[in-house]
C-alpha positions in Angstrom: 0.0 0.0 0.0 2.9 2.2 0.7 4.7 1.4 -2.2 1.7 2.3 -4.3 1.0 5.7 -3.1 4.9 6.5 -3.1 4.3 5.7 -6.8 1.6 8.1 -7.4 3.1 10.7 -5.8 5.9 10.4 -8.5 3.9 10.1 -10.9 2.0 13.4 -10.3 5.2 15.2 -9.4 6.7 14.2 -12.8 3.6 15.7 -14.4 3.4 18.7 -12.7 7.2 19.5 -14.2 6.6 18.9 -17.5 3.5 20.6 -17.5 5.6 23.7 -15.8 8.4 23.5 -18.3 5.8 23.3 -21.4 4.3 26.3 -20.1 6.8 28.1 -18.4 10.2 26.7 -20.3 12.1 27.9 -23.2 10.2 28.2 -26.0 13.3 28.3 -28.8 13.8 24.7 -27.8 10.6 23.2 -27.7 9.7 24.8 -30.7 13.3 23.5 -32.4 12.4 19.9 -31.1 8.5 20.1 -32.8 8.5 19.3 -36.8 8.9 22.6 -39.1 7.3 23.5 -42.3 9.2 23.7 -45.8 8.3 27.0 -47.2 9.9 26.0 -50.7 7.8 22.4 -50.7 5.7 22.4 -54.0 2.2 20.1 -54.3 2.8 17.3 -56.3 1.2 17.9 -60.1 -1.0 15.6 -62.1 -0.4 14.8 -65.5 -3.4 15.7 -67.4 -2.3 13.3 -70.8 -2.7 10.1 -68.1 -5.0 7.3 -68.7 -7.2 6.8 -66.5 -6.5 3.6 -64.2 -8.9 0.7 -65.2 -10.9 -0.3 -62.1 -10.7 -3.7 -60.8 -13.4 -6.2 -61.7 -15.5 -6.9 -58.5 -15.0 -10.3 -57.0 -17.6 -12.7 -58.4 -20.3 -13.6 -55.7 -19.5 -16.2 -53.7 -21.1 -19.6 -54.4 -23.6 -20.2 -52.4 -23.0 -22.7 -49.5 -24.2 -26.4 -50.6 -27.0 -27.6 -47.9 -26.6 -31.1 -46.8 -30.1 -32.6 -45.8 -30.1 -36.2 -44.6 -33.0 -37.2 -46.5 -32.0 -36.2 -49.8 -27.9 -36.9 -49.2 -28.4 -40.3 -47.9 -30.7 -42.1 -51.0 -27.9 -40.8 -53.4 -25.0 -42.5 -51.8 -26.6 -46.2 -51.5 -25.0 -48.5 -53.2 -26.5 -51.9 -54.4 -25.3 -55.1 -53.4 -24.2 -57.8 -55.9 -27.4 -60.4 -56.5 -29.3 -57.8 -54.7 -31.8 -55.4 -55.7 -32.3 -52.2 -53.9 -35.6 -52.9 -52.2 -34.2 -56.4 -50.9 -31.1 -55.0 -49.7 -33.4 -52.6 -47.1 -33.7 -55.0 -43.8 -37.8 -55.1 -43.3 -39.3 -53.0 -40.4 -39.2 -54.5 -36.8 -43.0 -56.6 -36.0 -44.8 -54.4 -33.8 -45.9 -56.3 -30.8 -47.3 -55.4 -27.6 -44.7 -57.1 -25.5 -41.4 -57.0 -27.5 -39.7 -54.6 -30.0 -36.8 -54.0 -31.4 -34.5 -50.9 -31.7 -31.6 -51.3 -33.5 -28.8 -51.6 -36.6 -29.9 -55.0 -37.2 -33.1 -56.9 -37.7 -34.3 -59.5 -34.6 -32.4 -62.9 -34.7 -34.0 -66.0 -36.1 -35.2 -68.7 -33.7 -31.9 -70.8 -34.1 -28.7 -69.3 -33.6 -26.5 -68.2 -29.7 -27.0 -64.9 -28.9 -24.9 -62.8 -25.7 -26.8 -60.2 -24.0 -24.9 -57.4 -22.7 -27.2 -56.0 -20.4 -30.6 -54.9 -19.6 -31.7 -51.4 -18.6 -35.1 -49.7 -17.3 -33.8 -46.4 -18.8 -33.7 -46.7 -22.9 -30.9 -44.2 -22.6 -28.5 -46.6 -21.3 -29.4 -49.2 -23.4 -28.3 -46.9 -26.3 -25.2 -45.7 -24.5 -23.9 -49.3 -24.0 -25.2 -49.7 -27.9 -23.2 -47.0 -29.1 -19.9 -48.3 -26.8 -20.5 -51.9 -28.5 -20.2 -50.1 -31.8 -16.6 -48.3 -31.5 -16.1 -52.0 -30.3 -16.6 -53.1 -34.0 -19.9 -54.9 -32.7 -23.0 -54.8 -33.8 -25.9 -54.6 -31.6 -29.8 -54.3 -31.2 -31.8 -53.6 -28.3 -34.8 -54.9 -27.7 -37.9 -53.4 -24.9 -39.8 -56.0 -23.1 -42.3 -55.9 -20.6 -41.2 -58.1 -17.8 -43.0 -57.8 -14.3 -45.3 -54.8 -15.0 -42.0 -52.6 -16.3 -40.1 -52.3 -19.4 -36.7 -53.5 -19.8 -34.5 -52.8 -22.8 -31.7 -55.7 -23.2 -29.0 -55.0 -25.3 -28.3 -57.9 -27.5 -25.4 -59.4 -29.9 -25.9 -62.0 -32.5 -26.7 -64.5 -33.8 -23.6 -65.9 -33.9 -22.8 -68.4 -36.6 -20.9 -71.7 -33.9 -19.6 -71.3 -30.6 -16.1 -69.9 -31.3 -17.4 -66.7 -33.0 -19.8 -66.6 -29.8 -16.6 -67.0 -27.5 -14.7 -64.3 -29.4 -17.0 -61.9 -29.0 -17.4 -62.7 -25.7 -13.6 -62.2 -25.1 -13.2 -59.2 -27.1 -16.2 -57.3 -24.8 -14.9 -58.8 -21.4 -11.2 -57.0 -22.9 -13.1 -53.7 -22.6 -15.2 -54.5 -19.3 -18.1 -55.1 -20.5 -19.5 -58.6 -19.1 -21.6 -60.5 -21.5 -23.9 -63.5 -20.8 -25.4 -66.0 -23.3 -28.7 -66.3 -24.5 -30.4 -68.9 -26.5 
């Protein structure tokens, strides 16, 4: 605090001197240190016989941004499978059932086939954040909502898988990343 005010009063001493010596100093020398004018300094002249400079072209108008809209994007980049027609290539919609649906990338599993379920949420917003962590897992998954003593359920499944060691390596590959995995029939 002392410091500071020892500062200020510096600081307003300094400027009350050089206020003084502006007012009250030697004018020769202040004048002599301030820029003079040229009294023999001539204005520049224009040639009259000069073209006149050509003005630049404006900048063509920008292009207008490209919009990207899912819906019309998305049906220009499928691409048709060999043997495959582009209306069998589309997996058909999910049954709609009062006591099971599915949610998901791929269409429910047939009857035959092992299946591992991942895990089973009330909230539908786990199930699809477990979903999307199987996915950056290179796995694809589907959930599907179940009533199941008077409340829904949303179990996140894998499969099916084709014979037991694709089951097991799956298995493996989500118990490598914590997540535990229990087979289903």
């Amino acid at each position: 605090m002392r410091t500071a005010l020892v500062l200020l009063a510096g600081l307003a001493i300094g400027l009350a001197l050089a206020a003084g010596y502006l007012m009250f100093g030697d004018r020769k020398k202040l004048d002599a240190l301030l820029p003079q004018p040229n009294p023999a300094a001539e204005a520049p002249r224009v040639a009259r016989d000069r073209q006149p400079v050509a003005q630049e072209p404006e900048a063509p108008a920008r292009p207008a941004k490209p919009t990207y809209d899912f819906y019309t994007v998305l049906p220009q980049k499928e691409v048709e499978l060999p043997g495959q027609s582009a209306q069998a290539a589309r997996p058909a919609p999910p049954p709609a059932g009062p006591t099971a649906t599915t949610n998901g990338a791929t269409p429910p599993p047939a009857a035959s086939g092992r299946q591992l379920q991942a895990g089973a949420f009330s909230n539908a917003a786990d199930a699809e954040a477990l979903r999307a962590r199987l996915a950056l897992l290179g796995q694809s998954a589907r959930i599907e909502s179940v009533q199941a003593e008077g409340r829904t359920l949303h179990r996140v499944r894998l499969g099916p898988f084709a014979d037991e060691a694709a089951l097991e390596n799956a298995r493996r590959q989500l118990a490598e990343a914590g997540i535990s995995a229990t087979p289903v029939r």
